[in-house]
C-alpha positions, 0 to 999 in steps of 0.5 A: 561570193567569186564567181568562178572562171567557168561562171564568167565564160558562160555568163560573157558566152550567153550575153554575146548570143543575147546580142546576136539575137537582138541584132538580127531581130534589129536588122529584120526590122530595119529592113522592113522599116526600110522598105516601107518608106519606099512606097511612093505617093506619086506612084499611088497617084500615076496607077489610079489616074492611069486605071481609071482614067477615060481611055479605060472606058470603066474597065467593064470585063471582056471589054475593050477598056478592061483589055487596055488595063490588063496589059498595062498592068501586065506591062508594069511586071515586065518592066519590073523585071517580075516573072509571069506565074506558071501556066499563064500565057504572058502573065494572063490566065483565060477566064473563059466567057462561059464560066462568067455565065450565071443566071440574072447575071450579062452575059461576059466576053473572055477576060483574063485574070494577070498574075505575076509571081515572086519565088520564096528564098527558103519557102518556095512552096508555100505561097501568099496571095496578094489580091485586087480585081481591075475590072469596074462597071464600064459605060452607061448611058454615055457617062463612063463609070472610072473606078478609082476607088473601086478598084484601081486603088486596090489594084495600085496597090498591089502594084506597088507593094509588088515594085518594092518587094522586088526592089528587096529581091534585087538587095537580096532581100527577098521573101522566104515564101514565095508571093503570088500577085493575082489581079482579078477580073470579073469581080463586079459580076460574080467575083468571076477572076478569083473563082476561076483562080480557085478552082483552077489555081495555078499554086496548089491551095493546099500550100496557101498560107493566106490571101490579103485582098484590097478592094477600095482604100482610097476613100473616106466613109462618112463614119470616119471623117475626122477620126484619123487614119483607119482601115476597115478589116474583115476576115482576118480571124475566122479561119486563122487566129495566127492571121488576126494576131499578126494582123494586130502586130504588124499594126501596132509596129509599124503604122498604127492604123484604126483597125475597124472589125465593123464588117467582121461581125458574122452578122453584118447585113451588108455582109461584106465578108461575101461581096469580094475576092478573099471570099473564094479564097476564104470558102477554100479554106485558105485564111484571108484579110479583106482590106476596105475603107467602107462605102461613100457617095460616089460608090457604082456611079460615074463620079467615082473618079481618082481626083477624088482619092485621098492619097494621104489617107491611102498611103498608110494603108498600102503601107499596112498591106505591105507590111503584113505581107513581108511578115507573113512571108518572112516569119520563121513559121507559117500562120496556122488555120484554126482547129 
């Protein structure tokens, strides 16, 4: 049978659309692809050396150490040309010492969460977390508990996850939503910085599209010696499917990570879902991922140092990080929370 002039037009007029279509899906994760190959080895090594090194003096909170890494960090956005958040003074936002006064826990000086800020293209209000707290155990008995693992990794990360977003800004690819960069402190007493934060959130929590929390991703656990590049995730699907399904996605697309559920069993007794900052994100109904590589013998003891992290194994998963924030920032539709 002919197929009539009409018939062809059509047909030719949906192939073309077809094409458009695939071309931008192409060009989207092009970009994406792009971006995440420049994410730095050495810049990982530089923030955890620099973190948790002598001169942070454990980073304790409202102490001297703690203050020494605040500003750094602070400095980092400033030469990154990335905007302090509303209501902060110069990217700080006061966590007073008696809101960090709770029973059987030390009594705290002032501390500071810092908290930088990307503004959305197309989305501005609705907001993504990235989060870390900086804060470590500081000094006893004259050895000084560094923290690499715990958490300057999950604070370099963030920081350089921050850097090549706003490379992508500066190519005019910038996120859709807007993205909050939280670096909380008073993690180790209470998770004292993110409460704060949630209680007194500086972007309303109504408008949250979700929280991804790293804390500890520089280390191996003895589970996974020899098994291949994995990561521990937990939370992901108990408030939000959308989340748990992009998750996976974003994995398999792009890294290829083990993605280890263990923790996420409601019935862990270490309870690992209560023990970091996604928590108070979590319990304000906000959905969250709490990325984490599992404990190993240095956890809370002076040889937690960075010439023990392995930047290798690191790497692709601040590369999974970031890849599950530029999807969440840049998908057509938010996550939904569960019924």
């Amino acid at each position: 049978m002919k197929h009539s002039n009409i018939y062809i037009f059509i047909s030719f007029f949906f192939i073309i659309s077809s094409f458009g279509q695939k071309n931008n899906q192409n060009v989207k994760n092009t970009d994406l692809t792009h971006y995440l190959k420049q994410i730095e080895k050495e810049n990982l090594i530089t923030h955890v050396t620099t973190l948790a090194a002598d001169e942070m003096e454990g980073r304790r909170t409202g102490e001297t150490g703690q203050k020494k890494a605040a500003a750094y960090i602070r400095d980092f956005y400033e030469l990154q040309n990335i905007s302090a958040a509303k209501g902060t003074s110069n990217y700080y936002q006061k966590v007073p010492s008696e809101f960090m006064q709770r029973p059987f826990s030390p009594t705290l000086s002032d501390s500071e969460n810092v908290i930088a800020f990307i503004k959305g293209s197309e989305f501005p209000d609705q907001y993504i977390v990235l989060s870390a707290h900086y804060d470590h155990i500081g000094m006893a008995n004259g050895e000084i508990y560094n923290g690499a693992d715990d958490n300057a990794s999950g604070t370099t990360a963030v920081l350089e996850i921050a850097r090549v977003f706003q490379k992508a800004v500066k190519e005019g690819k910038g996120p859709k939503r807007s993205v909050i960069f939280l670096h909380c402190t008073g993690e180790e007493y209470g998770l004292h910085g993110s409460r704060f934060y949630t209680q007194y959130p500086l972007y309303p929590l109504e408008q949250t599209i979700a929280n991804l929390n790293v804390d500890m991703i520089g280390r191996i656990d003895d589970k996974h010696i020899g098994t291949g590049d994995y990561i521990y995730l937990v939370g992901a699907d108990r408030l939000s499917k959308d989340l748990h399904n992009l998750s996976e996605a974003t994995n398999k697309k792009y890294t290829n990570l083990i993605l280890d559920y263990t923790y996420n069993d409601p019935n862990d007794r270490e309870m690992i879902y209560y023990r970091s900052d996604h928590y108070n994100f979590a319990k304000n109904n906000v959905p969250a991922i709490f990325y984490y590589n599992g404990t190993h013998a240095d956890y809370h003891k002076p040889t937690d140092t960075s010439d023990k992290i392995m930047y290798d194994a690191m790497l692709p998963r601040v590369q999974l990080i970031f890849a599950t924030l530029w999807e969440l920032a840049n998908s057509n539709k938010p996550i939904k929370r569960n019924n």
